[in-house]
C-alpha positions in Angstrom: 0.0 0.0 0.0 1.1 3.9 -1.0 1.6 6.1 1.1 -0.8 7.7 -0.2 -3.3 4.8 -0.1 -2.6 4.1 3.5 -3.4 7.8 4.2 -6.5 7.8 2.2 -7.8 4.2 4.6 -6.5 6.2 7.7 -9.0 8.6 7.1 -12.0 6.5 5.7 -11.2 4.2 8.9 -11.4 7.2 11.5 -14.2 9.4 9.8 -16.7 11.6 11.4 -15.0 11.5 14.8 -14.7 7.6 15.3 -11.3 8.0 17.5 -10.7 3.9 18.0 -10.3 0.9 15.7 -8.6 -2.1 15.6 -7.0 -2.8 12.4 -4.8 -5.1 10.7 -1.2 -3.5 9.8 2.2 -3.5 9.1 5.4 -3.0 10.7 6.1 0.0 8.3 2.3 1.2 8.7 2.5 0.9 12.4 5.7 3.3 12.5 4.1 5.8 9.8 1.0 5.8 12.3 2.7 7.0 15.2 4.9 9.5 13.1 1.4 10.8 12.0 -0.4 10.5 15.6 2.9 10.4 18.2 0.1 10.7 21.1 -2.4 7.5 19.6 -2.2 4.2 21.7 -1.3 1.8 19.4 -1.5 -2.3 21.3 -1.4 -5.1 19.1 -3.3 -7.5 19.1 -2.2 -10.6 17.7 1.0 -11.8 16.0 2.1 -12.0 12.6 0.4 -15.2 10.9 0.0 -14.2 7.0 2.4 -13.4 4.0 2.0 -9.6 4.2 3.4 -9.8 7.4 0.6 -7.8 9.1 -0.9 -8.1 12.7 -3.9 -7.3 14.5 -3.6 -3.8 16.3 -6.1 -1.7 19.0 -5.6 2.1 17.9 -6.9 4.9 19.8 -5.8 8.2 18.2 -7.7 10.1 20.9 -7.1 8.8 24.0 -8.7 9.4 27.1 -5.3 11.7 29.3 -6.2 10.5 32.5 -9.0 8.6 34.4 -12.5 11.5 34.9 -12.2 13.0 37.7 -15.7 14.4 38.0 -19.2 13.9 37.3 -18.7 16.5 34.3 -15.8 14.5 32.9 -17.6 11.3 33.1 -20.9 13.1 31.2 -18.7 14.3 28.4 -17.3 10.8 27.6 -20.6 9.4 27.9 -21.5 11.8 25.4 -18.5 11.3 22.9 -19.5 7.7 23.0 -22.9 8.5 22.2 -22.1 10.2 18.9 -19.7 7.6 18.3 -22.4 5.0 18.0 -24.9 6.7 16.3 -22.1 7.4 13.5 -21.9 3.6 13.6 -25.3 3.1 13.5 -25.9 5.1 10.3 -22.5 3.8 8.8 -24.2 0.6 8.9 -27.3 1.5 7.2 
């Protein structure tokens, strides 16, 4: 995959505010990534069992700073997770 082409898949896989995914990549896509998003949690997932050498990885390219603190913080994620899903919901329709 371009460079290009792997840009154009980041955004299509992270689109209208979806912030986690878990995706199959490369070593070389991994590290272009984190150039890209130096603060996104990447964790893989599995280990390398095909011929393009991929694996299985958790990305988060928003992640959550430190644990809420407050009854505020906690109604904010709530509500980021809300819009999350119903972006989901009408992706799948």
């Amino acid at each position: 995959m371009s460079k290009s082409e792997f840009e154009q898949f980041l955004s299509e896989s992270f689109k209208e505010g979806i912030s986690f995914r878990e995706l199959r990549l490369s070593e070389k896509e991994v590290s272009h990534l984190k150039s890209h998003y130096p603060a996104a949690i990447i964790r893989r997932t599995s280990e390398v069992n095909d011929a393009l050498k991929k694996s299985w990885y958790e990305v988060h390219l928003s992640p959550i700073r430190k644990k809420p603190e407050s009854l505020d913080s906690i109604r904010e994620e709530n509500f980021r997770l809300k819009r999350e899903l119903e972006a989901l919901k009408k992706m799948k329709n």
